[in-house]
DOGURO-775854 format. One line per 8 residues: number of its first residue (from 1); their letters; for each residue x, y, z of C-alpha. Coordinates in Angstrom, 1 decimal, padded with zeros to 4 digits. Layout:
N
NUM> A> X/Y/Z  ...;
This chain:
186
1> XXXXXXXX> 006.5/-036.6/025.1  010.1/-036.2/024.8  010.7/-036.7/021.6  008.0/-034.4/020.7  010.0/-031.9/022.5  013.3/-032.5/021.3  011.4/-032.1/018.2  010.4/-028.5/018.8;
9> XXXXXXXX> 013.6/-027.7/020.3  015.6/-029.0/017.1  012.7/-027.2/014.7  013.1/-023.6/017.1  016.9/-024.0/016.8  016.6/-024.5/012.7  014.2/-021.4/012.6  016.1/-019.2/014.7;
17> XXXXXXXX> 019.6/-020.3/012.7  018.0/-019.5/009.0  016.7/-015.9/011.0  020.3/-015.5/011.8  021.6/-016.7/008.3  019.6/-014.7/006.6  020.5/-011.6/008.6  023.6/-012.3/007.1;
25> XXXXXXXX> 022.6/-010.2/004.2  021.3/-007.3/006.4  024.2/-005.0/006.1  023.9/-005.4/002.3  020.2/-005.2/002.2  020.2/-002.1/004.2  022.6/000.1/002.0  019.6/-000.2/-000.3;
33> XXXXXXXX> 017.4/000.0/002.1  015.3/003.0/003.1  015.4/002.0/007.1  017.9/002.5/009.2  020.3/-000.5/010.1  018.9/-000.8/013.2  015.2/-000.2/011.8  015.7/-002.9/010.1;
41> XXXXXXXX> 017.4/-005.2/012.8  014.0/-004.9/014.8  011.9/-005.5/012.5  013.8/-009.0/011.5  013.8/-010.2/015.1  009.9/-009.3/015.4  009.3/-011.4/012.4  011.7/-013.7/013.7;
49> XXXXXXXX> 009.6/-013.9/017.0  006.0/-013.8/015.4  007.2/-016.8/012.8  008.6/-019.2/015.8  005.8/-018.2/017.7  003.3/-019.5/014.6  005.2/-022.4/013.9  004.5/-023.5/017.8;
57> XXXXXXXX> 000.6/-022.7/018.2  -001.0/-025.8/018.0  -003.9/-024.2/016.2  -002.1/-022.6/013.5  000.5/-025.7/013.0  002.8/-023.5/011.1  000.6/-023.2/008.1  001.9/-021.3/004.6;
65> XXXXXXXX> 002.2/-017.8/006.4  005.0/-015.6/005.8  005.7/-012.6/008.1  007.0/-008.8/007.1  008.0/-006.4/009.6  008.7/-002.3/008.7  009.1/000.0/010.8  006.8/-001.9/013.4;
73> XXXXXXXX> 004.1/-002.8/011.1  003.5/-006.4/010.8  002.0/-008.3/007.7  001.4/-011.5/007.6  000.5/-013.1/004.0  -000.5/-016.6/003.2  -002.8/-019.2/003.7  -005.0/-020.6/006.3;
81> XXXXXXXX> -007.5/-023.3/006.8  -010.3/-021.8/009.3  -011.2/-018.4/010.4  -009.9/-019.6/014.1  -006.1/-019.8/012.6  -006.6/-016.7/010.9  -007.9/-015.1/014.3  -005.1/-016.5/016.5;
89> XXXXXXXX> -002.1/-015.8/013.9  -003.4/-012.0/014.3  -003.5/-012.5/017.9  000.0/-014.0/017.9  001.4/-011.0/015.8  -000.3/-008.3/017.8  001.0/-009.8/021.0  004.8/-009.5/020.4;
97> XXXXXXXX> 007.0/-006.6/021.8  007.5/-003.9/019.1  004.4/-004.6/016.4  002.5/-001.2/016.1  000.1/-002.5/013.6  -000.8/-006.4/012.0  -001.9/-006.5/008.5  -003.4/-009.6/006.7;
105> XXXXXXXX> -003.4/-010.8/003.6  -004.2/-014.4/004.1  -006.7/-016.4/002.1  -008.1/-019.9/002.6  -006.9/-022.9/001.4  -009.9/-024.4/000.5  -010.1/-024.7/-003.7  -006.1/-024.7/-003.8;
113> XXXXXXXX> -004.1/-027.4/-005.5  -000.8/-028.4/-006.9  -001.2/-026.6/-010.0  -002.0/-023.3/-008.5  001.1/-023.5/-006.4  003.7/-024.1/-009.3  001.7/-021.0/-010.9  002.2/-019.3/-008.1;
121> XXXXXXXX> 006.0/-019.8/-008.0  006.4/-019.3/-012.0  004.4/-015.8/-011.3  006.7/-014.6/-008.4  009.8/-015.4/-010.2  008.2/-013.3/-013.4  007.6/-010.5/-011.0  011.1/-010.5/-009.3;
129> XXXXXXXX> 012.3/-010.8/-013.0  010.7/-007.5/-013.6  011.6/-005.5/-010.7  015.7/-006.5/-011.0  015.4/-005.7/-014.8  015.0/-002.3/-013.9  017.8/-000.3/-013.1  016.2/002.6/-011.6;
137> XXXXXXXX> 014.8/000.8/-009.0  015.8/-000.7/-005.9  014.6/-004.6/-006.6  015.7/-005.6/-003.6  013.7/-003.9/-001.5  010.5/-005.7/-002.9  009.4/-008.7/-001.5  007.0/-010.4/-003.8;
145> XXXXXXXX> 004.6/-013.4/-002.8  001.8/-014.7/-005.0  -001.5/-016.9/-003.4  -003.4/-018.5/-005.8  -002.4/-016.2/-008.6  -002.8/-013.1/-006.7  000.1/-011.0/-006.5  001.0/-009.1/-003.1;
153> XXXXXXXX> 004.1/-007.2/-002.9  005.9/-005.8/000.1  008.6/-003.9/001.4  009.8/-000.1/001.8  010.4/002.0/-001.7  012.5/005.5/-001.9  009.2/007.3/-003.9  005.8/006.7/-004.9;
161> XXXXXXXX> 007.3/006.4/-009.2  008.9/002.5/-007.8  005.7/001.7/-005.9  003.6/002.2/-009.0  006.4/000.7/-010.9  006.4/-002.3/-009.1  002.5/-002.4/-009.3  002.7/-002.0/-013.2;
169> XXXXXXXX> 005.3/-004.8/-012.9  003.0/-007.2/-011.2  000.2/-006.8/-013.1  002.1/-007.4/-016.6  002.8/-011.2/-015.3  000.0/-013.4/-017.5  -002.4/-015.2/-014.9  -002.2/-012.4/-012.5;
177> XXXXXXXX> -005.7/-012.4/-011.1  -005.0/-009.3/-008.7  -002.2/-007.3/-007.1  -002.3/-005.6/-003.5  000.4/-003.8/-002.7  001.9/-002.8/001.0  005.1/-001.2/-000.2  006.0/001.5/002.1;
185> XX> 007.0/004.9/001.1  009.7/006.3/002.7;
């Protein structure tokens, strides 16, 4: 029993330190960002709080979900194995100080394999390839994640013209099966 907490402990200090890290970048990231600075500071420590409180549950055993915050709406995208995870991570997310609204994007892992997943990785780095390439847009403000070879792209754009870009973007990738997009307008 102790060394399963020790465990957690060391696995919560790890997750909070690579939140940290990567806030790191925030100042840079929000020059091109559409939110304000401190916007954008709550909305890292809500995902930050919603992703240790995932990798915790019991039920959910930190599965493949990655967590978006803007401007108080949450998103969570990935991959579950039962309808109960899927349930409680929404739960989790709509439980947490500061989330207005929980989005889902997250499909079932049944039918997945290896294969799919290095697809998946190939087709993100296409898409990210795109978005950079253009120099009208701000790339940076795009997070891309593919599931199975559908594309779902998130993140806070200055006008609907680099939404639709974006979109366009995706959906010029070969094996793209679908895009969604929950890019923000601002």
């Amino acid at each position: 029993m102790k060394s399963a907490r020790h465990f957690t402990g060391f696995i919560l200090v790890i997750v909070i330190s690579l939140f940290f890290i990567n806030g790191c970048g925030t100042v840079y990231s929000t020059a091109r960002d559409e939110r304000s600075l401190g916007t954008v500071l709550d909305d890292k420590k809500i995902a930050g709080k919603i992703k240790v409180a995932l990798f915790q549950d019991k039920v959910i055993k930190g599965l493949d979900i990655s967590v978006y915050a803007f401007t108080g709406k949450v998103y969570l995208v990935g991959v579950v194995e039962t309808g109960v995870q899927k349930r409680r991570a929404i739960n989790i997310a709509r439980r947490t100080k500061g989330v207005k609204s929980v989005t889902t994007y997250l499909l079932s892992k049944s039918g997945a394999s290896v294969g799919k997943t290095v697809d998946d990785t190939a087709i993100t780095a296409k898409v990210k390839t795109k978005l950079i390439a253009d120099k009208e847009m701000k790339a940076t403000q795009v997070n891309v994640k593919t599931i199975f070879g559908n594309v779902v792209l998130l993140g806070v754009v200055g006008s609907q013209k680099d939404a639709s870009k974006a979109v366009k973007y995706a959906w010029d990738v070969r094996h793209v099966k679908s895009v969604k997009s929950f890019l923000l307008v601002r």
